[in-house]
C-alpha positions in Angstrom: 84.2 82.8 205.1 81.0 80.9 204.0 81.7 78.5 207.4 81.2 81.4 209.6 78.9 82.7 207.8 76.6 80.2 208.5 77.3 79.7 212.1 76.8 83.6 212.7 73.2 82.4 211.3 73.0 79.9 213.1 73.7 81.6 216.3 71.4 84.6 215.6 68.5 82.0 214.8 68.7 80.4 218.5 68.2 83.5 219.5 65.5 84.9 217.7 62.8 83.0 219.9 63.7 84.4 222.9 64.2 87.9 221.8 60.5 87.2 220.0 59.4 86.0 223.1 60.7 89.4 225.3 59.0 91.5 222.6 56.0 90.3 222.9 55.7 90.1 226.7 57.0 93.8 226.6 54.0 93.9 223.8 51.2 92.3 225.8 51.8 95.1 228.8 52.6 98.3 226.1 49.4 97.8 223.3 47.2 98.5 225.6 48.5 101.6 227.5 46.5 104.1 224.7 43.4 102.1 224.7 42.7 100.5 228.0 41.8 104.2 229.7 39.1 104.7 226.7 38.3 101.0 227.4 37.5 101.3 231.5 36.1 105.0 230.6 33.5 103.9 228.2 31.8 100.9 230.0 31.5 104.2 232.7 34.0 102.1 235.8 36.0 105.0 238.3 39.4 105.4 237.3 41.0 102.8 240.8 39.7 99.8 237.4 42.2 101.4 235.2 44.8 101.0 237.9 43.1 97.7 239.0 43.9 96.1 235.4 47.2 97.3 235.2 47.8 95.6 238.7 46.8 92.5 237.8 49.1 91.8 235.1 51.5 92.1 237.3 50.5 90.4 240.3 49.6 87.7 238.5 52.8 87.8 236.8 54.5 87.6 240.5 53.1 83.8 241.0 53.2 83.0 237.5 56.9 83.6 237.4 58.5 81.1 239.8 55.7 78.3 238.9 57.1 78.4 235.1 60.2 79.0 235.8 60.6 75.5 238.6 58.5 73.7 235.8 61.1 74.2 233.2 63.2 73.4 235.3 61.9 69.6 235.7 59.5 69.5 232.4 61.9 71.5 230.4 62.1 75.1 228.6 60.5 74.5 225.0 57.2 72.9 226.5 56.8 75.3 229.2 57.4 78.4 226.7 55.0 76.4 224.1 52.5 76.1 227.1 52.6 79.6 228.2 52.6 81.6 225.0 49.6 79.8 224.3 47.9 81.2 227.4 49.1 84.1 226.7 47.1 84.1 223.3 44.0 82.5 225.0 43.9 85.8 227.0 43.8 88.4 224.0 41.1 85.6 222.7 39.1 85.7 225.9 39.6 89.7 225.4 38.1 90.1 221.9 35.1 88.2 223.5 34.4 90.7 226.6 34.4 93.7 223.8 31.4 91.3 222.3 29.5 91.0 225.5 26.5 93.3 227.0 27.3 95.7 229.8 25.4 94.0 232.2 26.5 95.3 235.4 27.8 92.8 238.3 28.4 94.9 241.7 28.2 97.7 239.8 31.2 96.7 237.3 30.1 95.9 233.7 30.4 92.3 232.7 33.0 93.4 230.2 35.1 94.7 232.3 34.9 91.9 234.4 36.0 89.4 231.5 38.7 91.9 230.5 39.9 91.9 234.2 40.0 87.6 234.1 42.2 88.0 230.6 44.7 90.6 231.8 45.3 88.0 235.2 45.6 84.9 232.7 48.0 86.9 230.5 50.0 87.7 233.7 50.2 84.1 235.1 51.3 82.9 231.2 53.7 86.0 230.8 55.8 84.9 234.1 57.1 82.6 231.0 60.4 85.8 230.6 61.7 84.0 233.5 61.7 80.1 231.5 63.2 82.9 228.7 66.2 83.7 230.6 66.9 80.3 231.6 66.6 79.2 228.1 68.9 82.0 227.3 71.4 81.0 230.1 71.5 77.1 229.1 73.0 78.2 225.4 75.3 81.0 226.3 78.7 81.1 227.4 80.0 83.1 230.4 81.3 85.4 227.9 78.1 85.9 225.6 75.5 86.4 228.6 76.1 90.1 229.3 75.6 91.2 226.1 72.6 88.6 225.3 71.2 90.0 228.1 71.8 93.7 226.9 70.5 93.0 223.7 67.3 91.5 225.5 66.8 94.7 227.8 67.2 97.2 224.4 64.2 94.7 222.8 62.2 94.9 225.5 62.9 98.9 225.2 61.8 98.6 221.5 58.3 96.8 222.9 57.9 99.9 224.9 58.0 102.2 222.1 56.7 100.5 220.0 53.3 98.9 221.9 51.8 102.4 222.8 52.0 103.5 218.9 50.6 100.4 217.7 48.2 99.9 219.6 46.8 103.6 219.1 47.2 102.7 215.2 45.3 99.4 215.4 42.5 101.1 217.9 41.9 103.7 215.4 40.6 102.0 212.8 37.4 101.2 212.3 37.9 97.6 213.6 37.7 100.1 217.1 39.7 98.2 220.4 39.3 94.7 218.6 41.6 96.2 216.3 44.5 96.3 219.1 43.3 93.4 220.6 43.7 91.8 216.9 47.3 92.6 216.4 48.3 91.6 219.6 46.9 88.2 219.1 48.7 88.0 215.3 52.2 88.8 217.6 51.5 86.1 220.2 50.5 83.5 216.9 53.6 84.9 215.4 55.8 83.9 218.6 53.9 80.6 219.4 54.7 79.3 216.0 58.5 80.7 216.3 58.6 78.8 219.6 57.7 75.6 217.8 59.4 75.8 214.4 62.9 77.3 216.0 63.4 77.0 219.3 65.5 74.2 220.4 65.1 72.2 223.7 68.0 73.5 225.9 67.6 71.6 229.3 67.9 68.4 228.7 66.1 65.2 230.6 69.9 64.6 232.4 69.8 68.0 234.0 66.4 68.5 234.9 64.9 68.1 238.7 61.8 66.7 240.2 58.8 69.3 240.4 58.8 70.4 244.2 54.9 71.1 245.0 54.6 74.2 246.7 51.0 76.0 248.5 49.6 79.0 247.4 51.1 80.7 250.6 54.8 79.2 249.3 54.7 80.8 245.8 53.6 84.6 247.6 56.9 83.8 250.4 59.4 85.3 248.1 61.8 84.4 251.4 60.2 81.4 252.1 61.1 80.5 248.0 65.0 81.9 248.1 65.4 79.6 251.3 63.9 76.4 249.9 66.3 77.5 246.2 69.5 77.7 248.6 71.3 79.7 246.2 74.7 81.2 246.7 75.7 84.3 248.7 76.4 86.2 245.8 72.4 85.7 244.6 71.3 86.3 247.6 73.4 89.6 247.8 72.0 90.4 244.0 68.2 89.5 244.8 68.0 92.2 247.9 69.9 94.4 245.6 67.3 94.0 242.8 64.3 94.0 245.2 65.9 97.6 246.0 66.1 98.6 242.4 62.7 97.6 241.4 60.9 98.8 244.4 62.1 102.0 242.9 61.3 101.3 239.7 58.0 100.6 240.5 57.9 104.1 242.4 59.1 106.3 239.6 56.9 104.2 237.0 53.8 105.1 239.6 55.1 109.4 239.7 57.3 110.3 236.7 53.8 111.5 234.4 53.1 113.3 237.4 55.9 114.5 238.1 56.7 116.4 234.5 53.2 117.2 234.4 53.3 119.5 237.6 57.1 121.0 236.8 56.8 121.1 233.2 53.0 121.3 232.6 53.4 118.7 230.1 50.3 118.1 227.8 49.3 114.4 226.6 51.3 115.0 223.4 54.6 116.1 225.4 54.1 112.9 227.8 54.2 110.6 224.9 57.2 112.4 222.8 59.4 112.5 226.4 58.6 108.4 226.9 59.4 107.7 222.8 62.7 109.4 223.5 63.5 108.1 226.8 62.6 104.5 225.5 64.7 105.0 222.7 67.5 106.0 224.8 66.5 103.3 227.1 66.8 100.2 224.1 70.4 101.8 222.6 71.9 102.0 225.8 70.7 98.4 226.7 71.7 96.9 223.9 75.2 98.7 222.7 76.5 100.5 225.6 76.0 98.4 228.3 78.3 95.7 226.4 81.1 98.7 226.6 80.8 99.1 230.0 80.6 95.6 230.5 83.9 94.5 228.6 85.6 97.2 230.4 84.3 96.9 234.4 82.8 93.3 234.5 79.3 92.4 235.3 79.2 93.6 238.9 81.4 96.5 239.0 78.9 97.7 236.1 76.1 97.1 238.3 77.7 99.8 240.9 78.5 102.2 238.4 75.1 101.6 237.1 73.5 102.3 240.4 76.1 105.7 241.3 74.3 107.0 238.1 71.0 106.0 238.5 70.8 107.7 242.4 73.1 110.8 241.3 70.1 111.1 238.2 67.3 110.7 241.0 68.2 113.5 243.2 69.1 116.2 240.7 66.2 115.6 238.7 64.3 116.6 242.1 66.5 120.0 242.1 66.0 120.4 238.5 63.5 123.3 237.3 65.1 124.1 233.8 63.9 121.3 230.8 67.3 121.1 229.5 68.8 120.7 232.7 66.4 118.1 233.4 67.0 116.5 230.7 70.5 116.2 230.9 70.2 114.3 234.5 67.5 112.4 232.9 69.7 110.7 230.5 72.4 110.2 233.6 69.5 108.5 235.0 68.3 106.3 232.3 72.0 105.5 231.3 72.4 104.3 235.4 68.7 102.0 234.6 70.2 100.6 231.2 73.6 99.8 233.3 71.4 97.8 236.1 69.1 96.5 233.7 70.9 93.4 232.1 73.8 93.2 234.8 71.2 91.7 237.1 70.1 89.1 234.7 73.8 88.2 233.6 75.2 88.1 237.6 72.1 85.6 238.2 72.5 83.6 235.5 76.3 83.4 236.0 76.3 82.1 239.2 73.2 79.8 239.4 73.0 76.4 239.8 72.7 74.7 236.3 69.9 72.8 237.4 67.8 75.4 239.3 68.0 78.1 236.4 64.5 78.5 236.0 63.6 79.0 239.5 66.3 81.0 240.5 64.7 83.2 237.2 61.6 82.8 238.2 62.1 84.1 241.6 64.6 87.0 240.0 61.1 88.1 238.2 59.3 87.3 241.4 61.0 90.2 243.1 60.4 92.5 239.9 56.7 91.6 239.9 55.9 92.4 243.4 57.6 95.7 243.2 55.2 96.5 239.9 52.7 95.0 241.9 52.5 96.9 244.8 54.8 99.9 244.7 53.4 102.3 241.4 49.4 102.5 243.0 51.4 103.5 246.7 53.2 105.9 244.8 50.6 107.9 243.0 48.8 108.1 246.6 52.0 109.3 248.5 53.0 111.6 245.5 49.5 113.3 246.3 50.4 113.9 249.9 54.4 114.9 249.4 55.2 115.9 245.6 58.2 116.4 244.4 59.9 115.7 248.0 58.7 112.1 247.1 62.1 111.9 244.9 64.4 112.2 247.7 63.1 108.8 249.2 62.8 107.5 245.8 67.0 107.8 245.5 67.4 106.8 248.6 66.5 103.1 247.4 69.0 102.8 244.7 71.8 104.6 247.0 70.7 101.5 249.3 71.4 98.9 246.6 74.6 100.7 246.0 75.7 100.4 249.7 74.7 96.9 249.9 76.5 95.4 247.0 79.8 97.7 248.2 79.4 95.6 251.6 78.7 92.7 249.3 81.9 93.4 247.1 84.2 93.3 250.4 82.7 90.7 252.3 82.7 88.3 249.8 85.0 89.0 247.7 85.4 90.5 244.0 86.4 87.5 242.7 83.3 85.9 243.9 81.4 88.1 241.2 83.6 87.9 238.5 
């Protein structure tokens, strides 16, 4: 009893860096959703520098992915992760510092906000380190355990979402002002650095690593270009045009769903924050407990078809839905279908990559994700202005393309390719 005892602590305690580390990527992207709108609004910027900031993160975050992830791949994971979260801290550091400076205006932009805009990019090239994460996380789990570690992952990162917008409304409404968010998000990423350091193990070692391919500026934007030059299997490939499918879409209800309930439900600001609590809450359990059901009954990739049946039934009847409560309902059909897709993607990848190539195969996994956040929630907004609600119907359509791809998948290749 006392022998397995101690390796169930064992086990949880190679684990806890990684989770850390999801939480606080999750973290660096969710504090600042109630403060950054006061932020741009006060230095007097148009609203396109709210959605300018928010873009960055992610576009940097779309290079910054497959760079960390290749490097871990031939420098290893613990150095790269040590490296990264310490950028990520720089860029809350150089943060705190813009607040400090005078709004001296630079084509018309405050100084501040320019400074600001340089910290969210550096925090989005250092937080492409989730994809050295999910390597790490596929070198130390079995076949059997990388589902549900996965799961567990996708229900923390839920728990960042909830969690983030709340505390960084707490910490911004004190009299410490923004520096106050800014403050606590530094303490997580020291919290995290130091976890990194003290716990986290080296989990790629020197035998299994690869010489560092240098690749142009042009070759980390080629997502193509990068899944050619990675050669991964057919089953990848098959998962990577599924995922760029499920993101793009993503990315297009992240860009429309405040809009959305705001025009059919006239939600208020304190509505729109209760409804994303919830649906985050829902979002983290299903992630991290039911997914595992589903799992140990359907397998990985069966899962991922179910997952995506839900998720495009929940797209189109929320369109036809003008009753809350029947909204609602399709809503959590919808959200169970996301936290189905969710860790299924991450688990099929890390299954059937090449031990060697983990990290960039990750790395180009969050590519895909990145771009789609990149690109996809400011198009959006811009065609939800010009075709409303209709909008949906070519939002489902995405997901119902992922689910016809990976049934052609499942009988040209093979189901026991996936299993």
């Amino acid at each position: 009893m006392v022998i397995k005892k101690k390796y169930l602590c064992a086990m949880a305690k190679k684990f806890i860096p990684a989770y850390l580390l999801t939480f606080v990527n999750v973290l660096g992207f969710s504090i600042l959703m109630p403060i950054l709108p006061f932020v741009v609004d006060s230095y007097g910027a148009p609203k396109w520098v709210f959605g300018l900031l928010l873009t960055l993160y992610s576009a940097f975050q779309f290079i910054g992915a497959p760079l960390l992830g290749g490097m871990s791949d031939s420098m290893g994971r613990k150095r790269i992760l040590l490296v990264s979260q310490g950028g990520t801290l720089l860029s809350w550091v150089i943060f705190a510092f813009a607040l400090s400076l005078p709004e001296f205006p630079i084509f018309g932009i405050a100084l501040p906000l320019i400074i600001i805009a340089v910290s969210r990019a550096f925090d989005g090239i250092t937080g492409g380190n989730a994809s050295v994460t999910n390597a790490y996380i596929s070198d130390i789990t079995t076949r059997e355990e990388k589902s549900y570690i996965f799961g567990y992952l996708g229900g923390i990162a839920g728990i960042g979402m909830i969690i983030g917008p709340g505390l960084g409304g707490l910490a911004g409404s004190t009299s410490l002002g923004y520096l106050g968010t800014i403050l606590v998000a530094m303490a997580v990423s020291v919290i995290a650095l130091l976890t990194i350091f003290l716990w986290l193990k080296e989990s790629h070692p020197p035998e299994n690593r690869v010489p560092r391919e240098k690749v142009s500026v042009w070759g980390l934007l080629n997502i193509p270009g990068r899944v050619r030059r990675a050669n991964p299997s057919e089953v990848i490939k098959s998962i990577f045009t599924i995922k760029m499918l499920f993101s793009s879409m993503m990315a297009f209800y992240i860009g429309t769903m405040a809009l959305f309930l705001i025009d059919r439900f006239h939600f208020d600001t304190t509505s729109l924050g209760t409804f994303f609590f919830v649906a985050g809450a829902f979002l983290a359990f299903n992630q991290a407990v039911l997914s595992k059901l589903f799992v140990k009954r359907l397998g990985e990739f069966r899962t991922l078809i179910f997952g995506l049946v839900l998720t495009t039934i929940g797209m189109v009847c929320l369109t036809f839905s003008r009753d809350l409560y029947v909204f609602i309902a399709f809503y959590y059909v919808l959200n169970l279908g996301l936290s189905l897709c969710f860790p299924t993607f991450n688990a099929l990848i890390s299954m059937h990559a090449n031990p060697k190539k983990q990290g960039e195969i990750m790395g180009i996994s969050e590519a895909i994700n990145s771009f789609a956040m990149a690109l996809f929630p400011v198009v959006s907004a811009f065609l939800y202005d010009l075709f409303g609600f209709n909008l949906y119907f070519f939002i489902s359509a995405l997901p119902a393309a992922g689910l016809v791809l990976a049934l052609i998948s499942l009988r040209k290749v093979g189901a026991k390719a996936f299993d």
